[in-house]
Structures are given as structure tokens and as C-alpha cells.
Backbone as a ProteinNet text record, in pm:
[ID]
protein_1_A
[PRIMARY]
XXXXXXXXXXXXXXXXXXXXXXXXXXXXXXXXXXXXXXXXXXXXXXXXXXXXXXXXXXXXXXXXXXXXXXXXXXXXXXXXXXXXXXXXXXXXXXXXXXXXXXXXXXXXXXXXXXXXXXXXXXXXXXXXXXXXXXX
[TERTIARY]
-2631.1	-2613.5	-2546.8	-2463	-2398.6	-2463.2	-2567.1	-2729.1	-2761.1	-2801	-2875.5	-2824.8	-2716.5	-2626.7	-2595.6	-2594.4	-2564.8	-2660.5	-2804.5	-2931.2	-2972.7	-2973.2	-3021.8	-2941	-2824.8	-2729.1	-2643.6	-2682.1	-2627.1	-2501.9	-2465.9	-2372	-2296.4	-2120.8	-2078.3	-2128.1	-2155.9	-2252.7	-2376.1	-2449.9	-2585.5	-2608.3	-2463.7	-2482.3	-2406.8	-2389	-2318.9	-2432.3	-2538.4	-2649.8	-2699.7	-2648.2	-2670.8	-2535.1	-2442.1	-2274.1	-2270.6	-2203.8	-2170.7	-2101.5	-2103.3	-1951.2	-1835.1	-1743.1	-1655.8	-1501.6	-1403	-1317.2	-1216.9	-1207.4	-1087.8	-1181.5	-1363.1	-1429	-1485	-1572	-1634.7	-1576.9	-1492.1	-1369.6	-1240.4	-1196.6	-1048	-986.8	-972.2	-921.3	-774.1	-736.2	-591.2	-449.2	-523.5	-427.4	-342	-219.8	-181.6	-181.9	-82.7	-106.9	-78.9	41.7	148.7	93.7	20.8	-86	-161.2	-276.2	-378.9	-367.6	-255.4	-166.9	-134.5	-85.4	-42.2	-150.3	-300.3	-393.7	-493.3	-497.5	-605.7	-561.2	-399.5	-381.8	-337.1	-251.5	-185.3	-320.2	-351.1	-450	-609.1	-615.8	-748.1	-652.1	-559.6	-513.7	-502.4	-410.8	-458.4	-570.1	-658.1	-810.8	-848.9	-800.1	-902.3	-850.8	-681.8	-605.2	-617.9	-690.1	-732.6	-893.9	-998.8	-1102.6	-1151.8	-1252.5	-1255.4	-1323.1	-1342.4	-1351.1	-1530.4	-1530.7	-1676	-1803.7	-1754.7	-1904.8	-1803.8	-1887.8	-1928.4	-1883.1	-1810.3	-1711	-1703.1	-1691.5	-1688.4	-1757.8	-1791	-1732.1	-1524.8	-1444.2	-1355	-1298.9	-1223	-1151.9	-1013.4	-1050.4	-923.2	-946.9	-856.7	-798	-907.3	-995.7	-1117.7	-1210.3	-1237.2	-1394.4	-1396.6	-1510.9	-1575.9	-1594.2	-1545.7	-1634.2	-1663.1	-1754.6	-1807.5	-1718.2	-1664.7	-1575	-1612	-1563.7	-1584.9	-1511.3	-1420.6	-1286.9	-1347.5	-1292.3	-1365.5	-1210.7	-1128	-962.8	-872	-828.3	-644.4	-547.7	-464	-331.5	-225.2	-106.8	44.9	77.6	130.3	220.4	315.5	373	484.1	582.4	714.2	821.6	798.5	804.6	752.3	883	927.7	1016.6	1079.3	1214.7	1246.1	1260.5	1209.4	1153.7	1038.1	940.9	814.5	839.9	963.2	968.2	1125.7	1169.8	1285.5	1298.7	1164.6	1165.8	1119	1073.8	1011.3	1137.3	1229.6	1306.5	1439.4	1423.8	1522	1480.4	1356.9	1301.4	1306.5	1284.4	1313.6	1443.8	1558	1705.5	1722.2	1707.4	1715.3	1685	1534.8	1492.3	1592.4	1586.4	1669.3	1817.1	1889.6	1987.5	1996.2	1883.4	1828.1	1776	1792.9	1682.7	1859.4	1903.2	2085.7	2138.9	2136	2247.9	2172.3	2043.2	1982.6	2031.9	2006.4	2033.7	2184	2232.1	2384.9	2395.4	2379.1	2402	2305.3	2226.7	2159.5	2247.8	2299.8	2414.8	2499.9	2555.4	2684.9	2675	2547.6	2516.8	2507	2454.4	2386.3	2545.6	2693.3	2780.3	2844.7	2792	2881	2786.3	2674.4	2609.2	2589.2	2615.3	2542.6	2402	2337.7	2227.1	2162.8	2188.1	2113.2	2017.8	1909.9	1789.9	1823.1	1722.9	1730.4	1598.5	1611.3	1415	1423.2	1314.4	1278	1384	1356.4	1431	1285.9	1337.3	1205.4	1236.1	1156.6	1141.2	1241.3	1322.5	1439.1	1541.7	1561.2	1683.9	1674.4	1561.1	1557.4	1609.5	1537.2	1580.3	1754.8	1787.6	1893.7	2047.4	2076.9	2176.4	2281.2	2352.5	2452.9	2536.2	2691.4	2821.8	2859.1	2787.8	2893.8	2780	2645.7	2600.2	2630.3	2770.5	2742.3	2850.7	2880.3	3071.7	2956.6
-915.7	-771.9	-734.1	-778.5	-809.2	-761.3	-885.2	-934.4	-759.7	-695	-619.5	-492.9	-472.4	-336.4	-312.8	-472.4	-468.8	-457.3	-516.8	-516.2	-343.9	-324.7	-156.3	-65.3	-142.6	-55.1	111	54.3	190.3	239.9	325.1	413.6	356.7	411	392	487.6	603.3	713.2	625.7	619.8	587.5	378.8	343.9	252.8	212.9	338.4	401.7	351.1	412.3	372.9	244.3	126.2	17.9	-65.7	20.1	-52.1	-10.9	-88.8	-145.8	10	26.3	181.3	94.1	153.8	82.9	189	160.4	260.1	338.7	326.3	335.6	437.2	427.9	530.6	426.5	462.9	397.6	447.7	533.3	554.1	573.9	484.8	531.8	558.1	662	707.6	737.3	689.9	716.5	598.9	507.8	395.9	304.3	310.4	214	65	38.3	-160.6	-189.3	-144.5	-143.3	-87.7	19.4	85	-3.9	-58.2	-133.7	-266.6	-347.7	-409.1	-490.3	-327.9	-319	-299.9	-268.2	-232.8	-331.7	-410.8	-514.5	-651.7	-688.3	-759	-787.2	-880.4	-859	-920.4	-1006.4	-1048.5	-991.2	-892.2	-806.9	-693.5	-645.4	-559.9	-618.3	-733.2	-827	-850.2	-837	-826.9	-741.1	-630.1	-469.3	-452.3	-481.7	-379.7	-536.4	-601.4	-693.5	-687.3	-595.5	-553.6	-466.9	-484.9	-387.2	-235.5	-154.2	-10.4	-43.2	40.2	126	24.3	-77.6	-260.2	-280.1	-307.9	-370.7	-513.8	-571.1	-685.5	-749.8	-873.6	-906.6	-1073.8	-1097.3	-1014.2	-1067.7	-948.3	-988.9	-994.4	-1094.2	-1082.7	-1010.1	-958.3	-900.4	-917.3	-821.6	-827.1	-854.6	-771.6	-703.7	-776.1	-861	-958.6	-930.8	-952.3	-964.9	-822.2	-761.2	-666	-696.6	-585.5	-539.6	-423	-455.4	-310.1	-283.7	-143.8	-46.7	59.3	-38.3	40.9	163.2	301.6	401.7	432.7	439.6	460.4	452.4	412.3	286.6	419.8	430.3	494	380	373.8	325.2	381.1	291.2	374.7	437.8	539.6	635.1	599.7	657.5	708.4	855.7	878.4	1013.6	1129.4	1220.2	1257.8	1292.7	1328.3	1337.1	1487.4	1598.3	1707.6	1665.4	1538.2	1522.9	1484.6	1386.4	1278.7	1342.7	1442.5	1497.7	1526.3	1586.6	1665.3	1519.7	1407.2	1273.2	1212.2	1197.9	1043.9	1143.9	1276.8	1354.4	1326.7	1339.9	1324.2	1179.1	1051.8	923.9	910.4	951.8	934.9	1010.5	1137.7	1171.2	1100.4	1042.5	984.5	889.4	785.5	664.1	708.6	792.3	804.8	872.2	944	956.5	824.6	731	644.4	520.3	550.4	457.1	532.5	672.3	728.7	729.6	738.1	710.6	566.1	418	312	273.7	337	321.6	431.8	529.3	582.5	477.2	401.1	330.2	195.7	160.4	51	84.6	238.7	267.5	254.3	325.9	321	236.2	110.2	8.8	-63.2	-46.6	-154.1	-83.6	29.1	90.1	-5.4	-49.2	-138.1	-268.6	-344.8	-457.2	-469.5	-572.9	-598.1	-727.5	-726.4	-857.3	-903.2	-995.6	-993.2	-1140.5	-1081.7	-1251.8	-1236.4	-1358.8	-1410.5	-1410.9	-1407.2	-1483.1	-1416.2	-1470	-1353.7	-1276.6	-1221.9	-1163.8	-1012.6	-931.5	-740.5	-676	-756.1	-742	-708.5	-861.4	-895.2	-776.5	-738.8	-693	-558.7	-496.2	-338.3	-331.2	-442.1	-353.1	-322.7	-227.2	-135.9	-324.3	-267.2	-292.5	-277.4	-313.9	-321	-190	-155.8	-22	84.2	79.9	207.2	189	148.1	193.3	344.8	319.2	449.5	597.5
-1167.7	-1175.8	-1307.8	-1378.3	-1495.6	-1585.7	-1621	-1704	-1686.9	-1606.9	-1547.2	-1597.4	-1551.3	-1614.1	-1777.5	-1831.2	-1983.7	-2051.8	-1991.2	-2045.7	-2017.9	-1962.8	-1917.1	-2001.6	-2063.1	-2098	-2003.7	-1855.3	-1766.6	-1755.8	-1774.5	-1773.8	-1639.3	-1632.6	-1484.4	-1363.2	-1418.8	-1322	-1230.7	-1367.8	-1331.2	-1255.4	-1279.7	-1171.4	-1039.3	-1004.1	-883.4	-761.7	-779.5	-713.6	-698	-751.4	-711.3	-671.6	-674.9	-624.5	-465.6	-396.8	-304.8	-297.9	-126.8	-118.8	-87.9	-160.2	-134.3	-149.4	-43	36.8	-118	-170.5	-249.5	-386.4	-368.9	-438.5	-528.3	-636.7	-783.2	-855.4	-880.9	-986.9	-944.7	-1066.9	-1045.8	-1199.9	-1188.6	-1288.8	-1310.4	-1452.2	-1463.8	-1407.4	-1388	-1291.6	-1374.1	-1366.2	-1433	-1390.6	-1442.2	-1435.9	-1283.8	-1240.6	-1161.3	-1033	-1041.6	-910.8	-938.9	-1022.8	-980.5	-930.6	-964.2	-885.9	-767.9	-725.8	-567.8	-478.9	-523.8	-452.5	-469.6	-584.9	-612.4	-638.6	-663.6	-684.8	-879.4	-897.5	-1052.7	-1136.7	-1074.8	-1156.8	-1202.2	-1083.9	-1125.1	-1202.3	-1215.2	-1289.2	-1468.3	-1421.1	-1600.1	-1625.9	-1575.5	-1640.2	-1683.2	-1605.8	-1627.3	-1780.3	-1775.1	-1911	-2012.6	-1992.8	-2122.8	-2210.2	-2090.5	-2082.1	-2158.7	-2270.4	-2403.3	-2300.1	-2385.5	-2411.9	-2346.4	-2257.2	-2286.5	-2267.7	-2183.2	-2119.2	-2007.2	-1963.9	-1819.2	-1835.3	-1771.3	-1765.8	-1637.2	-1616.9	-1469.3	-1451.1	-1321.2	-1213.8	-1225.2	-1130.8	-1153.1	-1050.8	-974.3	-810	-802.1	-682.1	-653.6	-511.7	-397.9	-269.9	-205.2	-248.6	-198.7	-219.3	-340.6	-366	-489.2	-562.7	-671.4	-711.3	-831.3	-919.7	-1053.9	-1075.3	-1236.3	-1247.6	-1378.6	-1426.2	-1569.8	-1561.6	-1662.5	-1690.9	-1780.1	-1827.8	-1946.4	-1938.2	-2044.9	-2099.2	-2107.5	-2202.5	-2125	-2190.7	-2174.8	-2226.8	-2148.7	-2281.6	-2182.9	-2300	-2226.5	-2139	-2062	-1955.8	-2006.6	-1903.8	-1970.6	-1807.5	-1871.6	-1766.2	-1756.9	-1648.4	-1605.6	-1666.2	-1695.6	-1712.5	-1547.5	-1524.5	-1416.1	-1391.3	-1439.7	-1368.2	-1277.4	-1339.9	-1280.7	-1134.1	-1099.7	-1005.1	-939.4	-976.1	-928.2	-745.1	-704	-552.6	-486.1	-536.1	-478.6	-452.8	-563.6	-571.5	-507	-481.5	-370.9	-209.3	-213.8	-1.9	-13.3	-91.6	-82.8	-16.3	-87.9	-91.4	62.9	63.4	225.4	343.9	292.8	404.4	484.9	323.5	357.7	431.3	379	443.9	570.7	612.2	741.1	822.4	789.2	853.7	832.1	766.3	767.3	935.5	905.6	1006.8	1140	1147	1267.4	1330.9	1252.3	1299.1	1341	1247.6	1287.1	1433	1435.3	1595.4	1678.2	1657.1	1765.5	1760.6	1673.7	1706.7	1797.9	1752.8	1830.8	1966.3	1959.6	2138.9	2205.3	2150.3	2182.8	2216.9	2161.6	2160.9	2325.4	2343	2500.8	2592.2	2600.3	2706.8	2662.2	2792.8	2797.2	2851.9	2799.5	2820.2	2894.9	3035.9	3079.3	3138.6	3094.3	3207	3253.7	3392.1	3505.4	3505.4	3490.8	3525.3	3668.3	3759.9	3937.8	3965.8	4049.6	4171.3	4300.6	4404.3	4466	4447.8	4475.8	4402.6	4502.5	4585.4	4675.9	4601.4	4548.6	4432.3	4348.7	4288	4155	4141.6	4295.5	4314.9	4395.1	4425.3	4539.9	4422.4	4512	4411.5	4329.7	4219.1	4157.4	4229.3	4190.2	4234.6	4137.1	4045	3960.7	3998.7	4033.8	4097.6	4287.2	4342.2	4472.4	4437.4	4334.5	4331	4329.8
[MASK]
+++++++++++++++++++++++++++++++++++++++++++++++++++++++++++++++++++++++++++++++++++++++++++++++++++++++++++++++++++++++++++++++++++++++

């Protein structure tokens, strides 16, 4: 397929129609190293951003299997400025400290009871009252 796409010289459009569907789309545009990565694996990401401009390259493995890629422009990554990532890396921080004070009240609670199971026994044993639910 390689042979085929380089010989034809086809565009990434025009060989949409002979690619596989596949969940994540036939483009991805804009991805850095670090997203492509986490979704394909480091090593299909070191391929893509070693991968010249504007041909069809491949095949290359990732999570997913084998592709043909077709990198069309690279820029550096950037740090986002933090107006960009300000209202994100604020509901992160909430969360987490929502998700601290939740576990800690489920400790607390958790230290007023004990917890014991008995294996066997007959559905006699299992149901008849306690000594602290007869009061």
C-alpha cells in the first residue's frame, strides 16, 4: 500500500478511501509529541516527529497496529501561557481536593465501626439479633 500511495503520488484526502476507519479519525491535526504518545505509544510518536514533510512514511506501529503516515507541518511545542490553562489547572486542584476531603470523611467514618465477617454458619445464625441491637 506504501508502493501504491507513493507511486500514485495521493494526497492524504484522496487516500482516505482506501484506509481502514479507524476510531480516533484519518486526521489528527495539531498533536504534539506528548499527546501522540499517550495515545499511540512513544515510539510511534518518535517516528511521526522524525518523518519528513509532505510523503507517506511507514508502515509505523503503535497501540493500535501498523500505519502509513503523513505528516503535512511540524511547529515546536510551546508552554501554553497560563491565561490559556488558568480555569483547567483551577477545576484540577478543586477536584483533587474534593476527592482528599471526601476520602478522609470516609476514613473518619469508617474508624467509628468495626467490621466483621463469619464465613458458615446456617441463615439462623446469620439473621438472629446481636447483643447491641437487643437495647
Amino acid at each position: 500500500m506504501l508502493s501504491r500511495l507513493r507511486a500514485e503520488s495521493r494526497s492524504p484526502q484522496a487516500a482516505i478511501e482506501r484506509s481502514d476507519p479507524f476510531p480516533l479519525g484519518s486526521e489528527l491535526n495539531g498533536q504534539t509529541r506528548s499527546r501522540l504518545a499517550r495515545s499511540f505509544g512513544s515510539g510511534f510518536a518518535d517516528n511521526v516527529f522524525e518523518a519528513p514533510l509532505e510523503a507517506w512514511v511507514g508502515p509505523i506501529a503503535s497501540s493500535f497496529g501498523l500505519h502509513l503516515v503523513w505528516v503535512s507541518a511540524k511547529s515546536p511545542e510551546q508552554i501554553p501561557p497560563i491565561e490559556a490553562v488558568r480555569q483547567q489547572v483551577a477545576s484540577e486542584i478543586t477536584e483533587e481536593r474534593a476527592q482528599a476531603r471526601y476520602a478522609n470523611a470516609l476514613k473518619r467514618l469508617r474508624s467509628f465501626y468495626q467490621v466483621r465477617i463469619e464465613r458458615g454458619g446456617s441463615a439462623a445464625a446469620r439473621d438472629a439479633p446481636t447483643k447491641d441491637s437487643d437495647s
